[in-house]
Structures are given as C-alpha cells and as structure tokens.
LOSELO-33700 format. One line per 3 residues: number of its first residue (from 0); their letters; for each residue x, y, z of N, C-alpha, C. Coordinates in nm, 2 decimals. Example, Ala and Ser with C-alpha at 12.3 -4.5 7.8 and 13.67 -1.06 7.14 Angstrom:
0> AS> 1.32/-0.57/0.78/1.23/-0.45/0.78/1.32/-0.33/0.78 | 1.28/-0.22/0.71/1.37/-0.11/0.71/1.29/0.00/0.79
END
This chain:
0> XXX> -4.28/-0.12/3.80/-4.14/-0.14/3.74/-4.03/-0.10/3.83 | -4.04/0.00/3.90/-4.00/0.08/4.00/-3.98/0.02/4.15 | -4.02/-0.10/4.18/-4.10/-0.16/4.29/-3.93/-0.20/4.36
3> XXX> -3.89/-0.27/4.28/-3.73/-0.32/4.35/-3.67/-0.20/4.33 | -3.66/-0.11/4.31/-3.55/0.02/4.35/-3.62/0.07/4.51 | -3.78/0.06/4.47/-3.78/0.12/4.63/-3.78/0.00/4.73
6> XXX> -3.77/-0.13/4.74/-3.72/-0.20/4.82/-3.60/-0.25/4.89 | -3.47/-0.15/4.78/-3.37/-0.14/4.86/-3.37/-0.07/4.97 | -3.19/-0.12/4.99/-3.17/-0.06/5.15/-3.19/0.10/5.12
9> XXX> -3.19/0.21/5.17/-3.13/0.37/5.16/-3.03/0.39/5.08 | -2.92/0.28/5.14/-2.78/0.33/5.10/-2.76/0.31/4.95 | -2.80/0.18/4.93/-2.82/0.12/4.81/-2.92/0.22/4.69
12> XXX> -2.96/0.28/4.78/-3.06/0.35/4.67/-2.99/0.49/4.63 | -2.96/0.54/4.77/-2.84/0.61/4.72/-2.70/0.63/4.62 | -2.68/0.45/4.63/-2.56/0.47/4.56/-2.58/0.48/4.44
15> XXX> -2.71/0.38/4.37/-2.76/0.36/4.25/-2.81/0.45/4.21 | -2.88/0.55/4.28/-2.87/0.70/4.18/-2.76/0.78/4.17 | -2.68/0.78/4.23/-2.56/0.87/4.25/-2.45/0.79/4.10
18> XXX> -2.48/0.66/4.10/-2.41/0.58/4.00/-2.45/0.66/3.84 | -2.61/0.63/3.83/-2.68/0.67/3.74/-2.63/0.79/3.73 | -2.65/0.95/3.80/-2.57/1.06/3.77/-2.45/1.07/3.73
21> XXX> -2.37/0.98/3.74/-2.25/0.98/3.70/-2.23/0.93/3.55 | -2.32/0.82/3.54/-2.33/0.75/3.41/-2.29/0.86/3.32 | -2.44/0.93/3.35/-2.47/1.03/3.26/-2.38/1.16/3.26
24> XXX> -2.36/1.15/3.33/-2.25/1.29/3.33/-2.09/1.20/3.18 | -2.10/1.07/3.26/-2.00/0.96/3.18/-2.05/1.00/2.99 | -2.17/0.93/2.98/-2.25/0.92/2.85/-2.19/1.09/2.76
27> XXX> -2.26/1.18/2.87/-2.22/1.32/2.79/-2.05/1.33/2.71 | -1.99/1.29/2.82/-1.84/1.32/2.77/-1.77/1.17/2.71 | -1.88/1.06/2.66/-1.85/0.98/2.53/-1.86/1.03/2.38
30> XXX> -1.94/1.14/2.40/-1.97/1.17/2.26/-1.84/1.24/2.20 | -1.72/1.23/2.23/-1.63/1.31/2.21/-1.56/1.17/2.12 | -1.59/1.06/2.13/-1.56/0.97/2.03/-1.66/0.97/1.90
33> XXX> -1.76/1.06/1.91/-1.81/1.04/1.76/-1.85/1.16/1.73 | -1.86/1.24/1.81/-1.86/1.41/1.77/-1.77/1.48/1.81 | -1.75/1.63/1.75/-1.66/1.70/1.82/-1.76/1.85/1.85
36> XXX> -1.90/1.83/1.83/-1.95/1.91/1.90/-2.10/1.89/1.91 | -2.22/1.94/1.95/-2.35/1.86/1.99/-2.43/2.04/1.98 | -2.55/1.99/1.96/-2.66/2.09/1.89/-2.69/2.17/2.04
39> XXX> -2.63/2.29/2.01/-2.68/2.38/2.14/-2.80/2.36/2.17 | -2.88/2.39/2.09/-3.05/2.39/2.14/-3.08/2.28/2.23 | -3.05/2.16/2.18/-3.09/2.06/2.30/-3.02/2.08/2.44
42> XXX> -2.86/2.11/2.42/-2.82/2.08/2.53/-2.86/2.23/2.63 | -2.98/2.35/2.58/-2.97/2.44/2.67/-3.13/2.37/2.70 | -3.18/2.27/2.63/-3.37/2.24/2.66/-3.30/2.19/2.82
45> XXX> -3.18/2.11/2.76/-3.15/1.99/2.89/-3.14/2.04/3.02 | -3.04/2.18/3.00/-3.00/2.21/3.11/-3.09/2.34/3.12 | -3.19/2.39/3.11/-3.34/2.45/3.15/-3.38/2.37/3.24
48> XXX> -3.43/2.24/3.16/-3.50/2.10/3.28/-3.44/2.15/3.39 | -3.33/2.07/3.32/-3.24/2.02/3.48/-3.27/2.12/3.59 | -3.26/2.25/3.52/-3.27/2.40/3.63/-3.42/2.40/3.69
51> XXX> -3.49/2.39/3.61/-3.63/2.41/3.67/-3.64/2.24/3.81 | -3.61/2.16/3.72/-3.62/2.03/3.90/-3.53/2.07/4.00 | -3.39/2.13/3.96/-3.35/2.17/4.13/-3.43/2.25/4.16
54> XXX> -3.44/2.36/4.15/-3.51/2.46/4.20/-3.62/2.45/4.25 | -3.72/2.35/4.18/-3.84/2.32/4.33/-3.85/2.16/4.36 | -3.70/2.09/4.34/-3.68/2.02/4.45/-3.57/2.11/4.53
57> XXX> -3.55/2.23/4.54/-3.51/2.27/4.66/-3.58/2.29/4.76 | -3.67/2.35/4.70/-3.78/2.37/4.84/-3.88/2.23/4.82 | -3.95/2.20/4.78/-4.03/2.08/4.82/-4.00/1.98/4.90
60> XXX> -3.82/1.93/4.81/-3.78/1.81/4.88/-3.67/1.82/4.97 | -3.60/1.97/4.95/-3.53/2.01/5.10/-3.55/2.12/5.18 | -3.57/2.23/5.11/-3.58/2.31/5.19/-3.77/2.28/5.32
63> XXX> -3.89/2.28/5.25/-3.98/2.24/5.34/-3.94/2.15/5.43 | -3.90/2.07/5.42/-3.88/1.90/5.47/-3.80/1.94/5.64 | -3.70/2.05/5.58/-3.59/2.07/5.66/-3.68/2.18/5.77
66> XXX> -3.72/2.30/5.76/-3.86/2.35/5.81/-3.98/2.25/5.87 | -4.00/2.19/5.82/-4.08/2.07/5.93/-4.01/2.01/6.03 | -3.91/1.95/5.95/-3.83/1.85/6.10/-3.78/1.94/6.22
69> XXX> -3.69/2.09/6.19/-3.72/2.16/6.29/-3.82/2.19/6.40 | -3.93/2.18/6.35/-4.04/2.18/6.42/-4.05/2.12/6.51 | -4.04/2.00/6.42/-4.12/1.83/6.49/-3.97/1.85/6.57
72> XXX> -3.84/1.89/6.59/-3.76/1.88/6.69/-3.76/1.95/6.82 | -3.88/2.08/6.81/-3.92/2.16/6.88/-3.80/2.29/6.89 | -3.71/2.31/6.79/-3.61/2.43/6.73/-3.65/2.54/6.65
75> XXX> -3.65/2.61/6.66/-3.67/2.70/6.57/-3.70/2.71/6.42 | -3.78/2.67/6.39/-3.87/2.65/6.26/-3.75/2.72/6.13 | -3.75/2.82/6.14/-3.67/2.91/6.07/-3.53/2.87/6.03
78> XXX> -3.46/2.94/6.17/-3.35/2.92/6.16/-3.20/2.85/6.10 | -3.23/2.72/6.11/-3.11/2.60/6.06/-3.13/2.63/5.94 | -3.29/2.63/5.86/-3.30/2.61/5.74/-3.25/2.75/5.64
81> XXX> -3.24/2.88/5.71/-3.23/2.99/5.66/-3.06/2.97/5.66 | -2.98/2.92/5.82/-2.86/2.95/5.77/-2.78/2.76/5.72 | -2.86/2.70/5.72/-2.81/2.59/5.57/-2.78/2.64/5.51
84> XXX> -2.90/2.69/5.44/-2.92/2.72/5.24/-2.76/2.85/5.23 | -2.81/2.95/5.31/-2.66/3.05/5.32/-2.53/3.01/5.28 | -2.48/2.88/5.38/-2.36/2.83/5.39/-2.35/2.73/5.26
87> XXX> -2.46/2.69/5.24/-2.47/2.60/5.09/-2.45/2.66/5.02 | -2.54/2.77/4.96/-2.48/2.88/4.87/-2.33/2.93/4.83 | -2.31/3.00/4.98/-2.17/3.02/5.00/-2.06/2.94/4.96
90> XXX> -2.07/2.76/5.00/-1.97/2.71/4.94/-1.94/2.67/4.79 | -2.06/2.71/4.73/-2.07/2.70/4.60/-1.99/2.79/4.47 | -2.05/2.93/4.57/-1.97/3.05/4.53/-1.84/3.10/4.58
93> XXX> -1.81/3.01/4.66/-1.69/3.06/4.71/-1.60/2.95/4.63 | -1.60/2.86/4.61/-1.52/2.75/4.49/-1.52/2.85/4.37 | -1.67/2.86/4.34/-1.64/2.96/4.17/-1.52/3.07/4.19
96> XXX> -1.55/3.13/4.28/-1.44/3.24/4.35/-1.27/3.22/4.33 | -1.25/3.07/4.41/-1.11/3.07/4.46/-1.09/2.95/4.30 | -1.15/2.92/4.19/-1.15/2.86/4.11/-1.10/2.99/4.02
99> XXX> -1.18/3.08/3.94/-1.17/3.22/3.91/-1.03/3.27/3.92 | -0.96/3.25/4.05/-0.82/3.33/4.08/-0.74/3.22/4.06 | -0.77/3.11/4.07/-0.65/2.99/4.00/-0.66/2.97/3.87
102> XXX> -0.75/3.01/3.81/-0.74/3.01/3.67/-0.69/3.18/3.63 | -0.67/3.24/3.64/-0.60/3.39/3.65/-0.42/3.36/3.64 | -0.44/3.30/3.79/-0.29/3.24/3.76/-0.19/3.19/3.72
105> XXX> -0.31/3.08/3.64/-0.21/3.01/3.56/-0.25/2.98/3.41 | -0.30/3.10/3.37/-0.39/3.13/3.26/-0.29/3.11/3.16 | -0.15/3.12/3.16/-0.06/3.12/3.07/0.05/2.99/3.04
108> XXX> -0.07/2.89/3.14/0.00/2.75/3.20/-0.02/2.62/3.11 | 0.01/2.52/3.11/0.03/2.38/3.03/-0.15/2.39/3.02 | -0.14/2.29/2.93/-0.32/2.22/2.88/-0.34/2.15/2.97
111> XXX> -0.25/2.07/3.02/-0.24/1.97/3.15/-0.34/2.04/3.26 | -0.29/2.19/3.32/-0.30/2.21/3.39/-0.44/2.29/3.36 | -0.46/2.37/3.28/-0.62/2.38/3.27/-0.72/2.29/3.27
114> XXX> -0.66/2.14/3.22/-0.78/2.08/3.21/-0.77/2.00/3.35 | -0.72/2.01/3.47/-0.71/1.99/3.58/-0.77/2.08/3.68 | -0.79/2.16/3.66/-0.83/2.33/3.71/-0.99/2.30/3.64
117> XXX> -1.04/2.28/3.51/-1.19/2.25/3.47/-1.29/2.10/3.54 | -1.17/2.00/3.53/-1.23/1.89/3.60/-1.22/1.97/3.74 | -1.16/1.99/3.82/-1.22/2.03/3.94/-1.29/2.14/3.95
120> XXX> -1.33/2.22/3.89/-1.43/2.35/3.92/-1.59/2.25/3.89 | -1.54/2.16/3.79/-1.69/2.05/3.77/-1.73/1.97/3.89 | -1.61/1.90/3.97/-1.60/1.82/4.07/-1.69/1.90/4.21
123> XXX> -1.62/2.01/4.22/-1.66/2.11/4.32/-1.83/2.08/4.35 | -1.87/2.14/4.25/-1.98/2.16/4.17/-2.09/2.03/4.21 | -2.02/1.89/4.21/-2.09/1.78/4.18/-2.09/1.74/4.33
126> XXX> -1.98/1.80/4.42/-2.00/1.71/4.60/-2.13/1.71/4.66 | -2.18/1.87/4.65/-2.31/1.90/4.72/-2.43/1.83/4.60 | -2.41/1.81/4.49/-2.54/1.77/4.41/-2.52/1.57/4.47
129> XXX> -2.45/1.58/4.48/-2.46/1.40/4.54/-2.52/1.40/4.66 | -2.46/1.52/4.78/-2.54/1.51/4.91/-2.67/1.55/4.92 | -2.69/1.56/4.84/-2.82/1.61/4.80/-2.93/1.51/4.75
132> XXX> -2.85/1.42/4.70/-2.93/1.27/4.65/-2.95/1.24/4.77 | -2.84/1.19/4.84/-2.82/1.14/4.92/-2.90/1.15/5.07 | -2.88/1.30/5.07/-2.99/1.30/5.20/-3.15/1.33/5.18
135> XXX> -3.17/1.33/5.06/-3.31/1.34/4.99/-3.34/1.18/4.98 | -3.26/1.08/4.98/-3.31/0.93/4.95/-3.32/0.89/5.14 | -3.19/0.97/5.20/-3.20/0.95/5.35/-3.30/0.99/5.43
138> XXX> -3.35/1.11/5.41/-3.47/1.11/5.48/-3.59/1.11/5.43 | -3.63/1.04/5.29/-3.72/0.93/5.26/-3.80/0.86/5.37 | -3.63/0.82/5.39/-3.63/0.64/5.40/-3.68/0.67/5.59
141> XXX> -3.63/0.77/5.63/-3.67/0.79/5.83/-3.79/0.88/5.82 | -3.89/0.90/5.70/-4.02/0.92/5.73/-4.00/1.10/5.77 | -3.92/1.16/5.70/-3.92/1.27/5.73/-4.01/1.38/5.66
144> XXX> -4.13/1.42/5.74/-4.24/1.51/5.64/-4.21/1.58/5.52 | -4.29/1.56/5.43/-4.26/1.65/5.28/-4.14/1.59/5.22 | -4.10/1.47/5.25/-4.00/1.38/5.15/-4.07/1.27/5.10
147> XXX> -3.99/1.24/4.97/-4.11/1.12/4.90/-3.98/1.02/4.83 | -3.99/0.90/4.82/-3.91/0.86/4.74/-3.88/0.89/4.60 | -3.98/0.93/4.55/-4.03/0.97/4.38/-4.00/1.10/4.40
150> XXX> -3.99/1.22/4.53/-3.91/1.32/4.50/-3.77/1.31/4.48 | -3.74/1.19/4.54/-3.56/1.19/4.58/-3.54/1.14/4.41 | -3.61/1.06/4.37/-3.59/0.99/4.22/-3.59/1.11/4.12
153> XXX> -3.69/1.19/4.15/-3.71/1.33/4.07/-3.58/1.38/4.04 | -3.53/1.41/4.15/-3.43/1.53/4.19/-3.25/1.43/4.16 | -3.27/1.32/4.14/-3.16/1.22/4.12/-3.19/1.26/3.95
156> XXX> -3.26/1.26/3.87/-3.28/1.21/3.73/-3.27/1.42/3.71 | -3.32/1.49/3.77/-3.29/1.67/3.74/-3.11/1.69/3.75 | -3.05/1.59/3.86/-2.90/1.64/3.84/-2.86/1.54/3.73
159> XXX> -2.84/1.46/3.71/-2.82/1.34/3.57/-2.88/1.39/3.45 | -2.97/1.49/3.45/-3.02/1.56/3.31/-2.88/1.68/3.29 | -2.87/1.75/3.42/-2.74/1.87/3.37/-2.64/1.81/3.38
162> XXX> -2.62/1.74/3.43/-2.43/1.63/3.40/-2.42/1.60/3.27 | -2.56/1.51/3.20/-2.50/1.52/3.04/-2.42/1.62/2.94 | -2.50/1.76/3.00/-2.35/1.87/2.88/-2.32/1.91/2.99
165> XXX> -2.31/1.91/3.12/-2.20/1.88/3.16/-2.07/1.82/3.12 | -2.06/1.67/3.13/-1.97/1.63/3.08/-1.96/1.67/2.93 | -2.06/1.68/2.80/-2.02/1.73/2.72/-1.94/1.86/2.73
168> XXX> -1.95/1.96/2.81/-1.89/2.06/2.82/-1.72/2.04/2.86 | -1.70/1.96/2.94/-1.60/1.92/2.98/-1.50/1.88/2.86 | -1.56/1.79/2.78/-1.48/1.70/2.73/-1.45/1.78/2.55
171> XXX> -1.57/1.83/2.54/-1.56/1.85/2.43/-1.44/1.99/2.37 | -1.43/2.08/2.47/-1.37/2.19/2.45/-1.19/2.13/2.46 | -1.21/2.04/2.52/-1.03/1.96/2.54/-1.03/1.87/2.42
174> XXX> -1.12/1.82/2.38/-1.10/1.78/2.21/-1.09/1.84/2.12 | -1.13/1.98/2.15/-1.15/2.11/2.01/-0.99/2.17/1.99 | -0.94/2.14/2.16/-0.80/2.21/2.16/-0.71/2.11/2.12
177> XXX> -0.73/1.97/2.08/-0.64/1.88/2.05/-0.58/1.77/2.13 | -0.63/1.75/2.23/-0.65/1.67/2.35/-0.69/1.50/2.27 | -0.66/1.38/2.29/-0.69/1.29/2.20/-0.84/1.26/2.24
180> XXX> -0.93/1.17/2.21/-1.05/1.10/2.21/-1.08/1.06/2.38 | -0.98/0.97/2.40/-0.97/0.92/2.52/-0.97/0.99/2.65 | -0.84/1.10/2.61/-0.82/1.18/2.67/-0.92/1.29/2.77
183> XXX> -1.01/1.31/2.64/-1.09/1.39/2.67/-1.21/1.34/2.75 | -1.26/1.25/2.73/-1.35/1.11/2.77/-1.28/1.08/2.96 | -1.17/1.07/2.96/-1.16/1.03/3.06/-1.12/1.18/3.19
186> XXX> -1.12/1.28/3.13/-1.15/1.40/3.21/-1.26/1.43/3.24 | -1.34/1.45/3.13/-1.51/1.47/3.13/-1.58/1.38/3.25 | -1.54/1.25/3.23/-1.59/1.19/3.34/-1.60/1.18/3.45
189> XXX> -1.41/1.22/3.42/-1.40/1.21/3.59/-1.47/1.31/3.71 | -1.52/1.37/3.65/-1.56/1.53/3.76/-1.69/1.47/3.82 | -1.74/1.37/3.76/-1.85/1.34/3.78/-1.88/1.17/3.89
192> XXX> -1.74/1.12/3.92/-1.66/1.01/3.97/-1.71/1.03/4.13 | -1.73/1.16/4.18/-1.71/1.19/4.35/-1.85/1.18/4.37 | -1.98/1.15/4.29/-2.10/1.19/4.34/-2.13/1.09/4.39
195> XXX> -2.12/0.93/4.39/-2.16/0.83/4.45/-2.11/0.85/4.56 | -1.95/0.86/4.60/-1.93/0.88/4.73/-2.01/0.97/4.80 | -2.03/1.10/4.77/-2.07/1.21/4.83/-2.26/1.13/4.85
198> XXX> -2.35/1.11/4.74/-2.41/1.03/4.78/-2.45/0.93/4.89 | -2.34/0.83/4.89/-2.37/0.76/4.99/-2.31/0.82/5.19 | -2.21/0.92/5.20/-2.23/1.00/5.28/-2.32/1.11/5.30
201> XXX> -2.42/1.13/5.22/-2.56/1.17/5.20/-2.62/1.09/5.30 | -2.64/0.99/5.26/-2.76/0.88/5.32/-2.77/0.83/5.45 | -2.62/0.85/5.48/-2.57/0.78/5.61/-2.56/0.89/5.70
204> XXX> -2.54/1.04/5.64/-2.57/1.10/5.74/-2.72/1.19/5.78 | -2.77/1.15/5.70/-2.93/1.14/5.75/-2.93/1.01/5.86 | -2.92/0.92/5.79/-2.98/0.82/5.89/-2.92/0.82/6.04
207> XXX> -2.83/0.88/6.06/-2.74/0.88/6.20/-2.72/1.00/6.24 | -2.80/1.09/6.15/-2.76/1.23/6.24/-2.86/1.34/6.27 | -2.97/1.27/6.27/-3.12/1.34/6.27/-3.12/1.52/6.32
210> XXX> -3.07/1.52/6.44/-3.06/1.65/6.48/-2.99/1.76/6.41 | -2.92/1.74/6.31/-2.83/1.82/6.24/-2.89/1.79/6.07 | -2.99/1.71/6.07/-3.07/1.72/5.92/-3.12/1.82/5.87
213> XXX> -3.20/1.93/5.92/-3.24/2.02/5.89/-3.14/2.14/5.81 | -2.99/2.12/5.90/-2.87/2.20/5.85/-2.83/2.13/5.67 | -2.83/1.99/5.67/-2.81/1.93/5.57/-2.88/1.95/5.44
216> XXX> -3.00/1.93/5.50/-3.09/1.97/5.38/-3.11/2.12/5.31 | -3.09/2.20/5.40/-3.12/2.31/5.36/-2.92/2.37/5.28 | -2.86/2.27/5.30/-2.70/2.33/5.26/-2.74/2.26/5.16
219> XXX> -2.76/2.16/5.12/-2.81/2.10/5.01/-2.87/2.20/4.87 | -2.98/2.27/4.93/-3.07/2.35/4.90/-2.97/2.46/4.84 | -2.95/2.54/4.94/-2.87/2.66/4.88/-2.76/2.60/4.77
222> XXX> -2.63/2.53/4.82/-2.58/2.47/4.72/-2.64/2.47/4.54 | -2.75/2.42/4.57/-2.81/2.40/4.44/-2.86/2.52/4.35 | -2.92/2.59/4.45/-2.97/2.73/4.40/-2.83/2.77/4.32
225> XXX> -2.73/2.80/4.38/-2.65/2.89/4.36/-2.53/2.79/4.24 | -2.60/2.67/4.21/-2.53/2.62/4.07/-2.63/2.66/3.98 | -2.74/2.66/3.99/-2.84/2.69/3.92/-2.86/2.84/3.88
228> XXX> -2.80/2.93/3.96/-2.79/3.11/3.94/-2.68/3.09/3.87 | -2.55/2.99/3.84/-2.43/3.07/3.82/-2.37/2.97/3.78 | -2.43/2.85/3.68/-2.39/2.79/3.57/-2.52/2.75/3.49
231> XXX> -2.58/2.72/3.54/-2.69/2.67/3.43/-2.81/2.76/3.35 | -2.87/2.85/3.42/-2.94/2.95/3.39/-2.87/3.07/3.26 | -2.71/3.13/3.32/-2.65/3.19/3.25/-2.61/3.12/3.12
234> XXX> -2.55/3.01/3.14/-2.52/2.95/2.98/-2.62/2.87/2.92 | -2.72/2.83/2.99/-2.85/2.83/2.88/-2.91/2.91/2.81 | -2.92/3.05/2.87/-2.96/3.14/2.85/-2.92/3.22/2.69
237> XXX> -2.77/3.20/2.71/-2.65/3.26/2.65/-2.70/3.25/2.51 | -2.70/3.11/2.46/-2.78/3.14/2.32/-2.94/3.05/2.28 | -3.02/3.02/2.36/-3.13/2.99/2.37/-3.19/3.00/2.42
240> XXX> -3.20/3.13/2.47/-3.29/3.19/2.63/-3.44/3.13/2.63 | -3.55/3.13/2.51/-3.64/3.11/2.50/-3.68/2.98/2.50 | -3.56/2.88/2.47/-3.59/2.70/2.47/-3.56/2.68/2.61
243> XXX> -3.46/2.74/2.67/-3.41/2.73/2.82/-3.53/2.75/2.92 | -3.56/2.88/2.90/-3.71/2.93/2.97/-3.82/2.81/3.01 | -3.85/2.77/2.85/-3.95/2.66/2.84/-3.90/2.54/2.89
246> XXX> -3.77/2.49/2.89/-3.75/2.41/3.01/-3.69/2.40/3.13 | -3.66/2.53/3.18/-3.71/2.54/3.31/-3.86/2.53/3.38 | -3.94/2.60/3.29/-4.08/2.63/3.34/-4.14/2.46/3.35
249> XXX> -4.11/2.36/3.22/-4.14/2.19/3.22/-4.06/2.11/3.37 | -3.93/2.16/3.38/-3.88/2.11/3.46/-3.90/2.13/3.61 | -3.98/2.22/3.63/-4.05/2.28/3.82/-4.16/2.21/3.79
252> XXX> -4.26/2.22/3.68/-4.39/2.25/3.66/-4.38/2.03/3.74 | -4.28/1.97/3.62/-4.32/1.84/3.67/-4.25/1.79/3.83 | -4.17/1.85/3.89/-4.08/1.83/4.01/-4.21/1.87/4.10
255> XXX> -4.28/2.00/4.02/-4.40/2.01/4.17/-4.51/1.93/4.15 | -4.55/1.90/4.10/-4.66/1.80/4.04/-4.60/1.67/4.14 | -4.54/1.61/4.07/-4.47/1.48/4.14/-4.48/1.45/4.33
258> XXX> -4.40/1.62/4.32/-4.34/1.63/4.49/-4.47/1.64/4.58 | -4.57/1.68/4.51/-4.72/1.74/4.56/-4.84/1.64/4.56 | -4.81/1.54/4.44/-4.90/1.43/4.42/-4.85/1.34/4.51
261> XX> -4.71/1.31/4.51/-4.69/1.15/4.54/-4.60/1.21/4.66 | -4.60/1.29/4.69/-4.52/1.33/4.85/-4.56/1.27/4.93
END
C-alpha cells in the first residue's frame, strides 16, 4: 500500500511527511470549532507515544546512524555525534529560555501579543522536529547504515502524534480566553506551518552535504530529547502519569521493533 510513497523522489517524501505533521498538528487545533476542550487521558496516551518514538528514533534512526557514518568517514566515531546532540539540545533549551523572559515581559501585555509569543515558542519547537524528518528521509534515501525508510515513516507519524494536542494545546486555551473559533484555529495551526519547509531543507541537506551529516543527525537527536524532557514527558505526566508511562513504553517498544526489523 506503501509502495508509491517509497518510490518517490527524497524530497518529495520529505515534503509529504512534513505536510502530514502539519495536517495533524492542523486537525488538533480544528477541534476548537466543535469543542472547547478534549479528554486529558487521551491526549497524555498521545503524547506518551509520541515520547516513547522520539526517543528511540533518536538513537536508532539518528543518533547510531550518525556514529556509523563517522566511521565509514574515517573521523572520529564519537565525537560529531556527542557534540550534535549537545548543540541540538541546547537550541531547544535555550528558545524555552529566551521564550520564558519574553513572556515575563510582557506578561501584562495584549492577547494579541501572548498568543504570538505561544505560536512561536510552538514554532521554535517544530524547526528541528521537521529537520529531523527530513534528514532521516535524506539519508534513507543515500544508503546511510542504520537508516530505514519505515524508520524515517516511524519517526514522521511519532512527531504528527504530539502535534495533535499540540495544536490542541495551542488553540484551545485562546478559545477558553475568548479568542473567536477561527481565530483560534488559525494560530494553533500556524506553529505547525514551518515543518515542511524545515523538512524539505532536511533532505536536501543530507543529500549534498554528506560530511557534515553526522553533525545533523545527531542535532536532530538532541533537539528531540530535550522537547521530549521539557514538554511532553512533564505535561503528560502532570495528570496521567500512569497512561503516559504506558505510552511511552508502547511508543519505543514499537519504534525499536520496526527500526530493528525493517532497518
């Protein structure tokens, strides 16, 4: 059924999951035209999943991958991939950071401007989860050890599981404050708008920049970890720690399976 997705070009395959993540990030912050709020329990099962597939498509489908190619480059095994993941991390947390003190600032500021300050702390959030499709579909496609297509598909459908209350998260709290239908709908979504681009600069910079892949993948990697320590884990947790748990533990259990079978 699958057969024409993997006979596209890279790019194309890129862009069509990066589209897909966005849908879904789209789909979450529709429900704000027929709800004004959604059943925590699912949306912490969702975002458990979602936690448990990044996390071992961090390492399966980037972090190892990026440790092989080093090799096969004859560089230092270690190194790129240790300070990727670092600087990945770091830009993750350093957004939450300088996001944190702009909302400090203007904590006593228009609706306008909070809900401008939330779509972008979401946006932030979403660059590296697109380059991440992206160079997980890109070095697929250049035969790069320990990458699989059906990882890169894994790890495209684990970020498009947390974008749904994602965008619910987005949208719904700007509808509770009085924000109209539309309104709300077309903020939620937008944070979720930059992943195809960042995607398709994913793909393209695998495919043309081989010596500097290992750095990518593993910034990729960290990136992810550190959305996964310090949004999804903590507010799943927050009031369904025990449904969260159980799908994180579903959401690695099938990311390693997959990455391990069909790698």
């Amino acid at each position: 059924m699958m057969t024409w997705f993997f006979e596209l070009n890279p790019i194309l395959q890129g862009l069509s999951a990066t589209l897909f993540t966005y849908f879904i990030t789209a789909l979450g912050a529709g429900l704000v035209f027929f709800f004004k709020s959604m059943n925590q329990k699912v949306l912490d099962l969702m975002m458990g999943f979602a936690a448990g597939v990044m996390i071992a498509a961090s390492f399966w489908s980037l972090l190892a991958p990026a440790i092989e190619l080093s090799t096969e480059l004859g560089g230092n095994a270690w190194f790129p991939a240790a300070v990727g993941f670092m600087f990945g991390g770091a830009f993750v947390i350093g957004s939450d950071m300088a996001l944190s003190k702009a909302a400090l600032v203007q904590s006593h500021g228009t609706a306008l401007k909070r809900s401008i300050l939330l779509t972008l702390a979401v946006t932030l959030h979403n660059i590296p989860e697109g380059l991440a499709v992206g160079v997980a579909f890109g070095s697929a496609a250049i035969g790069i050890e320990g990458t699989s297509l059906q990882g890169a598909v894994m790890l495209a459908l684990g970020i498009g599981l947390q974008n749904f209350p994602e965008g619910v998260c987005v949208a719904m709290p700007l509808r509770r404050d009085g924000a109209s239908r539309l309104k709300s709908f077309v903020i939620g979504q937008a944070s979720g708008a930059v992943e195809p681009v960042a995607g398709v600069l994913g793909v393209v910079f695998s495919l043309t920049m081989r010596s500097i892949l290992p750095l990518a993948l593993s910034f990729s990697a960290g990136a992810m970890i550190a959305v996964v320590c310090s949004e999804l884990i903590p507010e799943s947790f927050k009031d369904n720690k025990t449904i969260a748990s159980f799908g994180i533990l579903f959401g690695f259990a099938i990311m390693m399976v997959l990455d391990v079978a069909l790698g």
